[in-house]
N, C-alpha and C positions, 0 to 999 in steps of 0.2 A: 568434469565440469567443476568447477569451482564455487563455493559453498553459497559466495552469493548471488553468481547466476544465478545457482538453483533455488536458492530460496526467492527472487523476484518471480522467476517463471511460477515455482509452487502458486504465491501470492496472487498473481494477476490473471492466472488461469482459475485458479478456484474463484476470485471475485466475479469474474466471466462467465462463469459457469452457474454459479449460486445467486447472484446478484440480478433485478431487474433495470438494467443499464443500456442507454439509449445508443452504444457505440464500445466497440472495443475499448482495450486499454491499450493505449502507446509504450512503446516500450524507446522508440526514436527520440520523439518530439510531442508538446501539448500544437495538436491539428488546431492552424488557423481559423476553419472554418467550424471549428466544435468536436469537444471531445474528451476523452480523458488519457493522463501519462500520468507513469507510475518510474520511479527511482528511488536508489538504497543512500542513506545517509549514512552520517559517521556513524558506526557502530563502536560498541566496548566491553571487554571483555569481565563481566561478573565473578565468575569464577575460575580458575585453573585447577585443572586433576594432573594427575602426574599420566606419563604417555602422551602428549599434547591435547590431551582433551577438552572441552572447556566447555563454560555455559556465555553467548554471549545474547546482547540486544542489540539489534541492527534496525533503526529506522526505515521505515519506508513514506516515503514523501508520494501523496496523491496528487497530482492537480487538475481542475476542470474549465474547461472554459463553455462557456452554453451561453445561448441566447433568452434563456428564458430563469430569469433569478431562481424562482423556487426551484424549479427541475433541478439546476445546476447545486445546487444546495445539497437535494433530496440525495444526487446519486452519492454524493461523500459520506451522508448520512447512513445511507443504507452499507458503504464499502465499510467502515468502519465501526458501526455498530454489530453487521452479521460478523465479523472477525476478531468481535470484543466477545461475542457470544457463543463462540465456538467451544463443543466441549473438548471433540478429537481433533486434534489438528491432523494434513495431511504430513506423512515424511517423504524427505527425497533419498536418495544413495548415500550421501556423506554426511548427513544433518537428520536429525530429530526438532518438529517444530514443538515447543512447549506452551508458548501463549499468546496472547496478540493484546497490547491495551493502548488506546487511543491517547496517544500524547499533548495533541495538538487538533481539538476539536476544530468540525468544519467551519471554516467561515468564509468570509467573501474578501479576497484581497485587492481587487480592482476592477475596472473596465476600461474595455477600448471604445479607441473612436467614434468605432462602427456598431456601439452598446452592447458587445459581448460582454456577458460576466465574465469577471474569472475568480477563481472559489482554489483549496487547498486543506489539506489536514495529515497528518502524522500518524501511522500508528506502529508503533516498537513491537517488533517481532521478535520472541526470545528463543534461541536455540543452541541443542547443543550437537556440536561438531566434534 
């Protein structure tokens, strides 16, 4: 598996699991009808060791859409604050996770027609591979 498969699976399953959240994470698509998707951004490479090793930070991009402004708020809040807060991270097969810090606090980026919110936030996942 490839490092950052495993690191969004790590990510979206542990929020899943630890998180009080009104719907899975999408790993597809942000569900029309409400819900949350999770995707990896550009990531870069901090450091290099010799033997291809490295330390890098790979984004992960939240987004929510809900019907109800605060809810939709709260669950970013909570994804990204329990994983600012984390003291161990978990590890996968090819990656060591190191830290998680919120790049891009949550905030609300729009709504549709039909008065869904829609909400988003960042939080840089640093690992080394």
């Amino acid at each position: 598996m490839a490092v950052s498969s495993e690191l969004l699976d790590l990510v979206t399953d542990l929020v899943m699991e630890k998180c009080n959240l009104d719907t899975v994470v999408s790993l597809e698509e942000l569900p029309s009808e409400g819900g949350l998707y999770a995707e990896l951004g550009e990531g870069f490479t901090e450091t290099q060791y010799y033997g291809d090793r490295r330390v890098k930070t790979i984004p992960v991009l939240f987004l929510c859409r809900h019907a109800d402004q605060r809810r939709g708020m709260e669950e970013l809040e909570e994804i990204s604050g329990y994983l600012e807060r984390l003291t161990e991270y978990p590890d996968g097969e090819s990656l060591f996770w190191l830290d998680a810090e919120t790049a891009k606090e949550p905030n609300k980026i729009g709504r549709d027609e039909n008065g869904m919110y829609h909400f988003s936030c960042i939080v840089n996942c640093k690992i080394f591979c």
